[in-house]
C-alpha positions as CSV (number, residue, x, y, z in Angstrom):
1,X,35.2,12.0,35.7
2,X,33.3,10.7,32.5
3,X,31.4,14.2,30.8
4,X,27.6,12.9,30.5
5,X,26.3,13.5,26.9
6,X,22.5,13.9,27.3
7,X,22.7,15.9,24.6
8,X,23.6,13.4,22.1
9,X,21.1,11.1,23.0
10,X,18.4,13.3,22.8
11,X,19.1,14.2,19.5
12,X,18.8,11.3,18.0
13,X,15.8,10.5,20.0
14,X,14.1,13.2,18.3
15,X,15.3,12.2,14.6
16,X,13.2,9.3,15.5
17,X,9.8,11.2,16.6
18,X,10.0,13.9,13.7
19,X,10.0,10.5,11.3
20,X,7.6,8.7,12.8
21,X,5.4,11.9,13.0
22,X,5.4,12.8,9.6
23,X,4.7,8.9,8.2
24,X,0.7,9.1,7.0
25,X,-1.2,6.9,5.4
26,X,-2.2,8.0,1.7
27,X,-3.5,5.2,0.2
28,X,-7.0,4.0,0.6
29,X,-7.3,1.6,3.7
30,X,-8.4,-1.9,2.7
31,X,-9.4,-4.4,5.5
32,X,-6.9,-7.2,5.6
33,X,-9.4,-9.9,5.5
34,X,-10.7,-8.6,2.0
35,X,-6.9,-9.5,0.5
36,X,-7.5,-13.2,2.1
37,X,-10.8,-12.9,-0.1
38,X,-9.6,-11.8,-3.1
39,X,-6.7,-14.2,-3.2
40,X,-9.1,-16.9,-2.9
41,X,-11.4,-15.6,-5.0
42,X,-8.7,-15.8,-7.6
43,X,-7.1,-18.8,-7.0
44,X,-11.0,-20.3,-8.0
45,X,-11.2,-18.0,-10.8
46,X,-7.6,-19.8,-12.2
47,X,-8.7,-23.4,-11.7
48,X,-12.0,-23.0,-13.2
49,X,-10.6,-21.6,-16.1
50,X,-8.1,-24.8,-16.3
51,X,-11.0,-27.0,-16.6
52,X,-13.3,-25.1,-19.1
53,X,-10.3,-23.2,-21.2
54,X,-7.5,-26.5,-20.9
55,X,-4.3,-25.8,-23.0
C-alpha cells in the first residue's frame, strides 16, 4: 500500500501562510487613479515646454 504523506504537504502549506503573513505594506498608500493623474499631468507639462522652450 502507498504510505500517505500529509505531512509533507502540510508543511509547505504553511511556508506559504508564514510568507504571506508577514508581507505589510510600508510605504505610503497612494490611490491608483492619482498615478493616471500625474502621468498626465506630466506628459502636458513636457509638450508645453516643447512649444515655449523648442530646441
Amino acid at each position: 500500500m502507498a504510505k500517505d504523506n500529509n505531512n509533507e504537504n502540510f508543511q509547505s502549506g504553511a511556508g506559504l501562510i508564514r510568507y504571506f503573513n508577514e508581507e505589510e505594506i510600508k510605504g505610503p498608500a497612494i490611490d491608483p487613479k492619482l498615478i493616471i493623474y500625474m502621468g498626465i499631468a506630466m506628459a502636458v507639462i513636457v509638450e508645453l515646454a516643447k512649444v515655449f522652450w523648442p530646441i
